[in-house]
N, C-alpha and C positions, 0 to 999 in steps of 0.2 A: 539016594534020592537027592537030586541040586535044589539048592535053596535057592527060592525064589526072594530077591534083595531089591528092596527098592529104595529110593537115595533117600537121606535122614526127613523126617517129619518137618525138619525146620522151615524145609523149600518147599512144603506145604502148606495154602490159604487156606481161609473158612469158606466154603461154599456153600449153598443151597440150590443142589439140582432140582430143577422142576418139569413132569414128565407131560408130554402133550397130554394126558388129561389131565393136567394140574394139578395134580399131586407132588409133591415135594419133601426132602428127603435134606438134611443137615450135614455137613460131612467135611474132608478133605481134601484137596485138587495139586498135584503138580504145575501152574500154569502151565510147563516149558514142556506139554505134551499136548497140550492142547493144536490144532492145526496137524497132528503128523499121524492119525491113524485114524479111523473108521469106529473108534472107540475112547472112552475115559476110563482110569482108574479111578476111582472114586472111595477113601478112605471112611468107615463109616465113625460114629461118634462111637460106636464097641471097640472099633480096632481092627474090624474086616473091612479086605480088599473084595469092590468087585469092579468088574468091568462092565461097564455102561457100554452098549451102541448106542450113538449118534441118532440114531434114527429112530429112538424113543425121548429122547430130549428136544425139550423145549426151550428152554435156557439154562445155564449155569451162572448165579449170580455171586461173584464174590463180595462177600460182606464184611460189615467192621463186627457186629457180635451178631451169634446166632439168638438173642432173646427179644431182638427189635425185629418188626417185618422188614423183609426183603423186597419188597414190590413196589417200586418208585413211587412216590406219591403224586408226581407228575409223569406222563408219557409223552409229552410235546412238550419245547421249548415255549415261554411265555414272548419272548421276542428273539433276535438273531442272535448265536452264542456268542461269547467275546474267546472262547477258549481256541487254538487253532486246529484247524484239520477239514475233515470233511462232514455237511452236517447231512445225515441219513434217515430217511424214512425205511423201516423194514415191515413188513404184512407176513405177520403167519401166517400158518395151513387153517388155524383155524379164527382165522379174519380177525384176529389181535391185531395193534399195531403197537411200536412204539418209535420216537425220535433218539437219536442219538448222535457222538461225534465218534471219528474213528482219525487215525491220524492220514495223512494226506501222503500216502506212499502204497503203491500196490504193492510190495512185496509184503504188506501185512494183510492184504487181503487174503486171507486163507484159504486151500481150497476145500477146507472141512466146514469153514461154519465163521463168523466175524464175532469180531470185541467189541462191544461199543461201550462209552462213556455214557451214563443216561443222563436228561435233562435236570434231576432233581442232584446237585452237588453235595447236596447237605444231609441226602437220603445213605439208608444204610448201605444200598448196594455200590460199590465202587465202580465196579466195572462188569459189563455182562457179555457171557461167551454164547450167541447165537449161532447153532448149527445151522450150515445151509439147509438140509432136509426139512427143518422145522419153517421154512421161508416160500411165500411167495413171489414177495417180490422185495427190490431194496431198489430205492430211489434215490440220487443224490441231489440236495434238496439247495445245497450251496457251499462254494467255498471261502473256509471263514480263515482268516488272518495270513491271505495269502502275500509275502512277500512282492512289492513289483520290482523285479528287473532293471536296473535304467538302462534305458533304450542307447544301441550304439549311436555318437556323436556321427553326424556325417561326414565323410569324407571333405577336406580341400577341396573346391571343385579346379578343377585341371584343366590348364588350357589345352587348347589342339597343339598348338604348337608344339606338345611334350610329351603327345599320345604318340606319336610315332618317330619318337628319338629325336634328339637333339637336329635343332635348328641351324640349317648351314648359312645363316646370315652372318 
């Protein structure tokens, strides 16, 4: 019988999965599988593996201890974030919403479900893994700490006389 081996506990967060009925569940999370399957492992506080579909999740909140709530104390931003990235409005399936920041690069846009940063910093959850299934919609609301570019210097402007090669005078 192959032994099922999954990489050490260490590279395992605290989370608190919570299922579209809002029910919620304490446990374990690999981040670095998050975005690559149709499913979670989801470590419980016994020490069983299970596997979660995506499509009974609602979010996945990693937190700092499992004995403080998990549920942002704010869901909007009180004014424009100073952190940089992108700042996002998402609407669940079941007309939730909440604001968040995500970083400012589609390749993190997942195509299982998005991270966001929520508005409350100081709240227990750090960071929350919203599955697209669980979404209506995701609005990007603005972009915050965007570097500007400086613009190219103009050209010399060029006389005619050196547009079409040297001058036989």
């Amino acid at each position: 019988m192959p032994l099922h081996r999954h990489k050490p506990t260490s590279t395992f967060k605290k989370v608190v999965v919570v299922w579209l009925d809002r029910k919620s569940e304490p446990g374990y999370l690999d981040p670095a599988q998050l975005g690559h399957g149709e499913a979670v492992d989801l470590l419980s506080l016994t020490g069983e593996h299970r596997a979660i579909p995506l499509a009974e999740i609602k979010s996945i909140h990693f937190v700092r201890e499992f004995d403080h709530p998990f549920a942002p104390a704010r869901k909007a931003f009180l004014s424009r974030p100073r952190q940089a990235g992108l700042w996002v409005r998402l609407r669940f399936v079941d007309g939730d919403q909440i604001e968040g920041l995500v970083p400012n690069d589609l390749l993190v846009l997942l195509e299982y479900g998005i991270q966001i940063t929520p508005p409350d910093s100081n709240g227990n959850s750090l960071h929350i893994f919203i599955p697209r299934t669980a979404l209506t919609e995701f609005v990007v609301l603005g972009v915050v700490g965007a570097s500007r570019r400086a613009r190219p210097s103009p050209a010399a402007p060029v006389s005619q006389g050196d547009l079409f090669g040297p001058s036989s005078e």
